[in-house]
Every structure is written in C-alpha cells, then in structure tokens.
LUMLOSE-109770 format. One line per 5 residues: number of its first residue (from 1); for each residue x, y, z of N, C-alpha, C, O, CB. Coordinates in pm, 1 decimal, padded with zeros to 6 digits. Atoms other than C-alpha are relative to their C-alpha. Glycine has a CB too. Layout:
! residues N
NUM) X Y Z X Y Z X Y Z X Y Z X Y Z  ...
END
This chain:
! residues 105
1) 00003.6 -00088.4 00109.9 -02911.3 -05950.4 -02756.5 00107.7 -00033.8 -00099.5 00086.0 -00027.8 -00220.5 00012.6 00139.5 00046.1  -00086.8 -00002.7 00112.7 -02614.5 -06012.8 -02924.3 00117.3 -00040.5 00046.0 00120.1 -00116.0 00143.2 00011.7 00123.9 -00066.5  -00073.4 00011.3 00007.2 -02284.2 -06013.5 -02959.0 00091.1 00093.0 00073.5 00079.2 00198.0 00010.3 -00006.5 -00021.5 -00089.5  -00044.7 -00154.6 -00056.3 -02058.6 -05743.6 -02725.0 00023.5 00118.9 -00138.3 00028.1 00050.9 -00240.8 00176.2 -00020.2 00097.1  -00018.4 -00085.0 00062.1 -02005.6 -05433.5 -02949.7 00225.4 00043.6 -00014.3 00303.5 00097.2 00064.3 -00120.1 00104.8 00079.5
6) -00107.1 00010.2 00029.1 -01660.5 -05445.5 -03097.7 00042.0 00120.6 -00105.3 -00017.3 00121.9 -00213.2 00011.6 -00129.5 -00037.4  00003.2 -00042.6 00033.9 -01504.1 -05162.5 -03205.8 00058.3 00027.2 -00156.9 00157.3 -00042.1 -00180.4 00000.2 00024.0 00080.5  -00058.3 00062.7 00107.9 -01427.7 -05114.4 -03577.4 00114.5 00115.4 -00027.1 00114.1 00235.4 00000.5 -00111.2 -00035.5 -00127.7  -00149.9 -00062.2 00003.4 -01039.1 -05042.0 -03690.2 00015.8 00071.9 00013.6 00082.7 00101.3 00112.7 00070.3 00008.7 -00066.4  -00007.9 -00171.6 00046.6 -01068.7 -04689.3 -03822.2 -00018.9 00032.3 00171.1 00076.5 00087.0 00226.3 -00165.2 00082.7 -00139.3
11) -00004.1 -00057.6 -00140.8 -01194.8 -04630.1 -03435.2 00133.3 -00029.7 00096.1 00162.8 00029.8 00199.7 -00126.3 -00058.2 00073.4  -00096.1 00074.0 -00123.6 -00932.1 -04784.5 -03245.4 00132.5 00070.6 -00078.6 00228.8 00088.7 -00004.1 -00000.2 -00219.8 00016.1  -00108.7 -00063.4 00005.0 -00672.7 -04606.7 -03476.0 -00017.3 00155.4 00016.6 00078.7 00231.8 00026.9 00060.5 -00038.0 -00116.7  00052.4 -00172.3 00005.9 -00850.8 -04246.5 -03464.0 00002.0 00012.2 00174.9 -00015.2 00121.1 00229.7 -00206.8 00037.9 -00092.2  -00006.6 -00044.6 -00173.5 -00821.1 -04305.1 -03045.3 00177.0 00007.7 -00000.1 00250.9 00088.8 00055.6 -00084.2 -00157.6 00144.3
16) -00183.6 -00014.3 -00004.9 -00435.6 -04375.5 -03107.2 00062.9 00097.7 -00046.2 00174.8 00141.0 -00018.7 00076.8 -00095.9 -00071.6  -00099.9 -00146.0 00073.6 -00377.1 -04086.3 -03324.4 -00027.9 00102.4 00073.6 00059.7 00186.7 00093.1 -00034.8 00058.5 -00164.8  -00015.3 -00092.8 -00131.7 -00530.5 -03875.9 -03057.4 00069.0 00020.9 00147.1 00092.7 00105.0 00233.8 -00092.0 00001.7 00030.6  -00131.8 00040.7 -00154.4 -00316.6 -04018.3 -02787.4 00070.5 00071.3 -00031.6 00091.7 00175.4 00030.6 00093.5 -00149.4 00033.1  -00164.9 -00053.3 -00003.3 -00012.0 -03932.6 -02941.3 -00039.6 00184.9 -00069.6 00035.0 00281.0 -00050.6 00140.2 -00135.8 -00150.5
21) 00075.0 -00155.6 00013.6 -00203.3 -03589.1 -03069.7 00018.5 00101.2 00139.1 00057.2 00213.3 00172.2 -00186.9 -00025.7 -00022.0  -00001.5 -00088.2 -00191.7 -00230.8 -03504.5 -02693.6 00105.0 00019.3 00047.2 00129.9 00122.2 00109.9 -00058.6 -00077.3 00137.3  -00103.1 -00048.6 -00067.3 00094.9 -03567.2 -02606.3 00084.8 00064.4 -00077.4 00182.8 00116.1 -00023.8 00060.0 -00087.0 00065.6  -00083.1 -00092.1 00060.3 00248.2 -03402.1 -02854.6 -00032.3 00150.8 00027.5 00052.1 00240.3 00022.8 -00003.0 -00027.1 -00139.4  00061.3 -00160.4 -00040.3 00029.4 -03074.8 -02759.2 00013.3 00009.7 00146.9 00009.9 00122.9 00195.1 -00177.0 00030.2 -00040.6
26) -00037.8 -00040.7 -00098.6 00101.5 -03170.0 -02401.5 00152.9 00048.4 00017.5 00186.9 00140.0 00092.3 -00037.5 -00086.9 00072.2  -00150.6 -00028.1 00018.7 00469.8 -03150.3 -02463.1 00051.2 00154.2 -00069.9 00149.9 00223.9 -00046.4 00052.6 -00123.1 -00099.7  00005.6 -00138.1 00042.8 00405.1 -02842.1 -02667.4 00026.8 00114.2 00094.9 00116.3 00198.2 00104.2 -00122.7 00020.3 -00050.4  00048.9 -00090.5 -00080.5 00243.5 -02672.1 -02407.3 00069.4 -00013.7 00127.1 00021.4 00063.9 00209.8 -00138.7 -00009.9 00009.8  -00057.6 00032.0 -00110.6 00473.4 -02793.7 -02120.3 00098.7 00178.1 00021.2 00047.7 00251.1 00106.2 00098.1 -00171.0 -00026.9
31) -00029.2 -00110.9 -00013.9 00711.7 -02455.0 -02148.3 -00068.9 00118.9 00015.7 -00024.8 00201.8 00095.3 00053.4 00006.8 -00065.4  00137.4 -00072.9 00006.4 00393.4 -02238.8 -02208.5 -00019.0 00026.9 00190.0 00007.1 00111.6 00275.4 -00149.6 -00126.1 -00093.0  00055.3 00076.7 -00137.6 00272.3 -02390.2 -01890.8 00124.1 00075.9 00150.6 00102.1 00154.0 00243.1 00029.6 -00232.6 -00034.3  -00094.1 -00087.6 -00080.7 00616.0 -02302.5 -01705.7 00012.3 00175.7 00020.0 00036.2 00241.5 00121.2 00119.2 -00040.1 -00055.0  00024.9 -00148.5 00017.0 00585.0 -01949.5 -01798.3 -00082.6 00057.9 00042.9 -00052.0 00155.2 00111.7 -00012.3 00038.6 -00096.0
36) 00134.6 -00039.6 -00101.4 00250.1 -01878.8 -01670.7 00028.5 -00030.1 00167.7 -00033.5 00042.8 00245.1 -00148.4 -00109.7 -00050.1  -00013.3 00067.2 -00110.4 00366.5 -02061.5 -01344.2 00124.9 00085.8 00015.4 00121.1 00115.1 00134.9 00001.2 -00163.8 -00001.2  -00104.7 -00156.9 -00043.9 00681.9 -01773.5 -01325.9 -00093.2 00095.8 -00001.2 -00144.9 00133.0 00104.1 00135.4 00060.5 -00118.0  00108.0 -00117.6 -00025.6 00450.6 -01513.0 -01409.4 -00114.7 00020.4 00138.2 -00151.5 00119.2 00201.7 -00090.9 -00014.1 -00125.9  00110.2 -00011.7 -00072.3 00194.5 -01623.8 -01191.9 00100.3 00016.7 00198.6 00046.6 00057.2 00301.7 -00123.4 -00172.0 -00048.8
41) -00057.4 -00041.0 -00079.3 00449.6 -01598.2 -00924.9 00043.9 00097.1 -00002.0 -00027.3 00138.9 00089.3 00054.1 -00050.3 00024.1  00017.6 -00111.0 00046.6 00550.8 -01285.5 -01003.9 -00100.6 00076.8 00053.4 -00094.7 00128.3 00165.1 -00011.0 -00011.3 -00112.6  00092.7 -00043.8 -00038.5 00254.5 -01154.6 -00997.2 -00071.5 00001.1 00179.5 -00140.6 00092.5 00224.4 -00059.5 -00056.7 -00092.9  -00007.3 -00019.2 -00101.6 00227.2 -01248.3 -00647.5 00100.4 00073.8 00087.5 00070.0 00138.0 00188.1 -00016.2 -00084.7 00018.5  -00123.1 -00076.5 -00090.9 00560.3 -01112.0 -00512.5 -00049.0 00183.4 00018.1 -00044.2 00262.1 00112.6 00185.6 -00016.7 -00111.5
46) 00063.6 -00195.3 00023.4 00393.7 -00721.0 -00686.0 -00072.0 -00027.4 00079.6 -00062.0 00026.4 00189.9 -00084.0 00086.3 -00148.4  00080.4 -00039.3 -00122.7 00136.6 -00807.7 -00511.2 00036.3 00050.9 00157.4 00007.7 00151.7 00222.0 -00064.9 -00105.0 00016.9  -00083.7 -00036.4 -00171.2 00334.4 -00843.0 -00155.1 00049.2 00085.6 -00003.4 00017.6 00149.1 00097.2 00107.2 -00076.2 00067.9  -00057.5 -00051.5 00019.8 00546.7 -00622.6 -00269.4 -00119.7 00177.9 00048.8 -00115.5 00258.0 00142.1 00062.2 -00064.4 -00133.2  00067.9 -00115.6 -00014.1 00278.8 -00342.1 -00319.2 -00072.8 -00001.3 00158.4 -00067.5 00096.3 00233.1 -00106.1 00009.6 -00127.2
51) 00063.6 -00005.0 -00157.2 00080.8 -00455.7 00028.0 00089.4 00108.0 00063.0 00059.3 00218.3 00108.5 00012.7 -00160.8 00097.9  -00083.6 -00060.1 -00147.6 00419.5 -00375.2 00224.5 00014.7 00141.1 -00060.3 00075.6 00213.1 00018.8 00182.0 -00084.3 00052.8  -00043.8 -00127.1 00026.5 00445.9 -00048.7 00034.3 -00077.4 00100.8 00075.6 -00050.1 00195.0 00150.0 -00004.8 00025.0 -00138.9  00144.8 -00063.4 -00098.1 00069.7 00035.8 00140.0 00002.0 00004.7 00140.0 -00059.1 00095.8 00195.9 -00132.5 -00085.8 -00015.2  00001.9 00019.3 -00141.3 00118.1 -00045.4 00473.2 00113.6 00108.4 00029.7 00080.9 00206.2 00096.8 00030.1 -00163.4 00052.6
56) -00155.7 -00090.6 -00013.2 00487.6 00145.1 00481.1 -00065.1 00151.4 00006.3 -00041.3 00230.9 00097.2 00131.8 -00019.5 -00167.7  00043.1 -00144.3 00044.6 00299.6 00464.7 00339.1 -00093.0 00041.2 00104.2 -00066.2 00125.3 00190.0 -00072.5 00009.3 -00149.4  00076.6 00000.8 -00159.8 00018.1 00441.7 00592.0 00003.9 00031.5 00070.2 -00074.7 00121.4 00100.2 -00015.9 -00052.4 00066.7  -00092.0 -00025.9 -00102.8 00225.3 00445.2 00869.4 00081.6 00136.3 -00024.6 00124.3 00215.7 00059.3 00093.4 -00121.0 00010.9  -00084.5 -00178.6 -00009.8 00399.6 00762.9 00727.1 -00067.3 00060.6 -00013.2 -00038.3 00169.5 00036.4 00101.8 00066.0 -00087.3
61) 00071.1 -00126.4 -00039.7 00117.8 00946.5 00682.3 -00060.9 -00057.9 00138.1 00046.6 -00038.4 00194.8 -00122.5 00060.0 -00121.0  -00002.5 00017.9 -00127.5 -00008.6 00824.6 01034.9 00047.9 00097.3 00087.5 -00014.7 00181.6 00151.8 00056.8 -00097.1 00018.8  -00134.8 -00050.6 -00055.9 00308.5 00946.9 01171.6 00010.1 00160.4 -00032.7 00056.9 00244.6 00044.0 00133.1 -00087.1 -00073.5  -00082.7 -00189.1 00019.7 00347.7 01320.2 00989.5 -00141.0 00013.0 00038.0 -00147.4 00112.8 00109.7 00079.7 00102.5 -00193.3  00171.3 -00068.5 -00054.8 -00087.5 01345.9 01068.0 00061.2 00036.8 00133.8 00080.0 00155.4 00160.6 -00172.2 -00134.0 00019.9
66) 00022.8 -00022.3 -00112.4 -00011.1 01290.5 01415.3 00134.4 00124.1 00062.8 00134.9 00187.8 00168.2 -00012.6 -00150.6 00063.7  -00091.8 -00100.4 -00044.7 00322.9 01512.7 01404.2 -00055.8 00128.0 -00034.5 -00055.5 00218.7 00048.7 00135.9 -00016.0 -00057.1  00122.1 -00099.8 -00019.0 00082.5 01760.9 01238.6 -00061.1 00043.8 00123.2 -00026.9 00141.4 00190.1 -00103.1 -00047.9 -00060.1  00062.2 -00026.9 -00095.8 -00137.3 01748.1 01482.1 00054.3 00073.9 00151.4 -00007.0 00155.2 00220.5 -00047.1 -00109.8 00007.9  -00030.1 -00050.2 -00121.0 00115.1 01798.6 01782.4 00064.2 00106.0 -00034.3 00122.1 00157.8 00061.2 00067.1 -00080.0 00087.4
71) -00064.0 -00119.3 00005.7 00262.1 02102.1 01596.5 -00147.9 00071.1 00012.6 -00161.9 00134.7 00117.1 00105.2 00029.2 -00139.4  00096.2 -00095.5 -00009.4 -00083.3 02268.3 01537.8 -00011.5 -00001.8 00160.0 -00005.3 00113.4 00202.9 -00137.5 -00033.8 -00088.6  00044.1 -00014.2 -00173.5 -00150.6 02205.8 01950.6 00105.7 00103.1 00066.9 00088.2 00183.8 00158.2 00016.6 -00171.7 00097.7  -00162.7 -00067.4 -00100.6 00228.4 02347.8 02045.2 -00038.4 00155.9 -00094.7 00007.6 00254.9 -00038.0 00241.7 -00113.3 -00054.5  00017.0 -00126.2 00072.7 00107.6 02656.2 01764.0 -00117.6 00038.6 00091.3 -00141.0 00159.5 00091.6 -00029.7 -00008.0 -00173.4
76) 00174.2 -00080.2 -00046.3 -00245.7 02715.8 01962.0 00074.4 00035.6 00129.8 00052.9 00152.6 00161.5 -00190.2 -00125.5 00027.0  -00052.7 -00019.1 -00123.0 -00012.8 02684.7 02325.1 00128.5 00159.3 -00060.7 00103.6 00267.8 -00008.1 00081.4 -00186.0 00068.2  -00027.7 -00107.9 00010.6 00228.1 02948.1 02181.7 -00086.7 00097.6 -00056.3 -00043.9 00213.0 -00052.4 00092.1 -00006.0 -00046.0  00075.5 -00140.4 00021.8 -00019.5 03172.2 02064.2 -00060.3 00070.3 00101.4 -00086.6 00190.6 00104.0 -00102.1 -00010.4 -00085.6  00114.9 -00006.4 -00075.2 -00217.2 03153.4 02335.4 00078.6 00106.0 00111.5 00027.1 00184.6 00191.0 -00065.3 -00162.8 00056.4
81) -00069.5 -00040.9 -00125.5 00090.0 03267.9 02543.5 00094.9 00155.6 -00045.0 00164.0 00224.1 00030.3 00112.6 -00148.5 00055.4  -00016.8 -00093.5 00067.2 00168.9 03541.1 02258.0 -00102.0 00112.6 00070.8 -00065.2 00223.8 00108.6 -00017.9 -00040.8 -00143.2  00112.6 -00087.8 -00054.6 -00207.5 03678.5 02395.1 00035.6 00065.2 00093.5 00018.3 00186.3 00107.0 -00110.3 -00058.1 00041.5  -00006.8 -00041.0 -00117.3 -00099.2 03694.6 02697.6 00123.5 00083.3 00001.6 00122.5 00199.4 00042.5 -00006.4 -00106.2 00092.0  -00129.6 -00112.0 00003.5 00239.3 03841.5 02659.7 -00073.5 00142.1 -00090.2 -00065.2 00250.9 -00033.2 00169.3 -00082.8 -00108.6
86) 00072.3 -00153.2 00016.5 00038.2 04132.5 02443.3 -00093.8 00057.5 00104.5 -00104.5 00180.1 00103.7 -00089.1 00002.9 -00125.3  00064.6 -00069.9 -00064.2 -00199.5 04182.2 02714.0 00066.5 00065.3 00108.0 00008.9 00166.4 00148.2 -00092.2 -00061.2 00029.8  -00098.1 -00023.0 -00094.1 00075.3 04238.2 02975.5 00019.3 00095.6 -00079.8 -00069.2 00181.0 -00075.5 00108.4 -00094.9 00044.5  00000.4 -00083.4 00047.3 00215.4 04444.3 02743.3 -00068.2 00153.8 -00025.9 -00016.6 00265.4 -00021.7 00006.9 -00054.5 -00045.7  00107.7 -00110.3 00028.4 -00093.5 04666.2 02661.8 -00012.5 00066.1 00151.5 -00001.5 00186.1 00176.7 -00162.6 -00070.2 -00064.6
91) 00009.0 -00043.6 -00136.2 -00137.2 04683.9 03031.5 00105.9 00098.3 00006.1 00082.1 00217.9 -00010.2 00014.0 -00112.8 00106.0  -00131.3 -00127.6 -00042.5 00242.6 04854.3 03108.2 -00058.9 00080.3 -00102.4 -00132.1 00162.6 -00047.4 00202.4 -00034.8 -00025.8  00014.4 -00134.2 00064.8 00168.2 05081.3 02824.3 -00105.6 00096.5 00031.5 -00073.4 00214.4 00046.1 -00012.1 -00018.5 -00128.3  00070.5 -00075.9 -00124.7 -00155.2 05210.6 02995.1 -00017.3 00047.3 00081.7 -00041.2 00165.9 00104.4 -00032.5 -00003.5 00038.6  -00020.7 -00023.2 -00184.4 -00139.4 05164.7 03345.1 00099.9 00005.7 00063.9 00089.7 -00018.0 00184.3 -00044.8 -00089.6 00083.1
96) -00103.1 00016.9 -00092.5 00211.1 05190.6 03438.9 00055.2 00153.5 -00057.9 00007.8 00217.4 -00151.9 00105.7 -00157.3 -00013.8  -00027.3 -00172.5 -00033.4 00363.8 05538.9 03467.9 00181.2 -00020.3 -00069.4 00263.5 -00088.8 -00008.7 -00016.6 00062.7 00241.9  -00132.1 00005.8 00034.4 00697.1 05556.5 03284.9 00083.8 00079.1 00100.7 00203.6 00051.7 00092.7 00017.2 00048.3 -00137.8  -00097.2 -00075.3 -00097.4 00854.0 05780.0 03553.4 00007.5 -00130.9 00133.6 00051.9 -00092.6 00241.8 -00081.8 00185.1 00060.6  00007.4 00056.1 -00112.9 00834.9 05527.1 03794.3 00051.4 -00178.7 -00025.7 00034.2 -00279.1 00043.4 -00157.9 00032.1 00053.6
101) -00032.8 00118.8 00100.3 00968.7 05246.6 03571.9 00179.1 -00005.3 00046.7 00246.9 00087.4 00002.4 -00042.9 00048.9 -00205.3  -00155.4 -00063.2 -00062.8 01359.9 05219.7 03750.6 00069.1 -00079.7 -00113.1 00049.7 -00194.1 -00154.3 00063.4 -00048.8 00194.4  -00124.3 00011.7 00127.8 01651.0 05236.9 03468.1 00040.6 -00085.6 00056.1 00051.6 -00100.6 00177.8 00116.2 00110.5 -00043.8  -00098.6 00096.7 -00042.0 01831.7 04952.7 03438.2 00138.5 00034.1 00000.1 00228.8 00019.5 00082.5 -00010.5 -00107.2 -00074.0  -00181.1 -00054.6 00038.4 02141.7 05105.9 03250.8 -00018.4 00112.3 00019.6 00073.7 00193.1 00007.2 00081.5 -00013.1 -00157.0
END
C-alpha cells in the first residue's frame, strides 16, 4: 500500500503540549489528592470511632435492661411477701383474741 503513515508536525507537537499539560495538572492536583487521602482517613477513624461508641452504648443498655429486669423480679418477690405479711396480719386482727395476746412491756 504505501508508505508507513508518518505523523505530521502540528501532531507530534499537540502530543507534547499535552504531556507537559498533564503534568502540570498532575502536579496541580498532587496536594488536592493529599487532602482527600487525610480526609478519607478521617473519615474512617469517625467511622471506628462511632462503631466503638455503638457497641459501648449497647452494652449499657444491655446491662441497665437486665438490671431492670432483676429489680422488677426482687419488686414482684417483695410484694409477694408484703401479701403475705398482710394476710398474717388480717388473720391476728380476726382470729386472735387480744386478751390472750401476752404483754411484752
């Protein structure tokens, strides 16, 4: 066919002026670049940061539920023993004979 395809001047200087185009916008963008790369660390530490908080909090409500829980049980066991101390009660006041009740003092 021919001859190889040779490129003409204007091309071969319009690839050179983009070379140094690039690195001048890579050099630009090099601090840019650092900044996102702090941030973006950053942004991970909140992240960890917030996990261990979630997890921390968790665990404390966990902890006051289940201390909840063993106060309402120790509230149903004293009540239960409130009942019974009123029914004793109700009883002597009924069925027990105050004359026959011996003074202490």
């Amino acid at each position: 066919m021919g001859e190889p395809a040779v490129p003409l001047p204007w091309v071969a200087q319009l690839f050179a002026i983009l070379t140094a185009v690039w690195a001048t916008v890579k050099t630009a963008l090099q601090p840019l670049q650092e900044q996102v790369d702090k941030l973006t660390k950053e942004v991970q530490e909140l992240r960890d940061d917030q996990e261990k908080l979630r997890t921390a909090f968790e665990g404390e409500c966990t902890v006051t539920f289940l201390h909840n829980k063993a106060v309402v049980a120790h509230m149903k066991g004293v009540n239960e023993q409130l009942e019974e101390i009123k029914k004793t009660l109700d009883y002597f006041k009924t069925e027990v004979d105050p004359q026959k009740i011996p003074k202490i003092f």
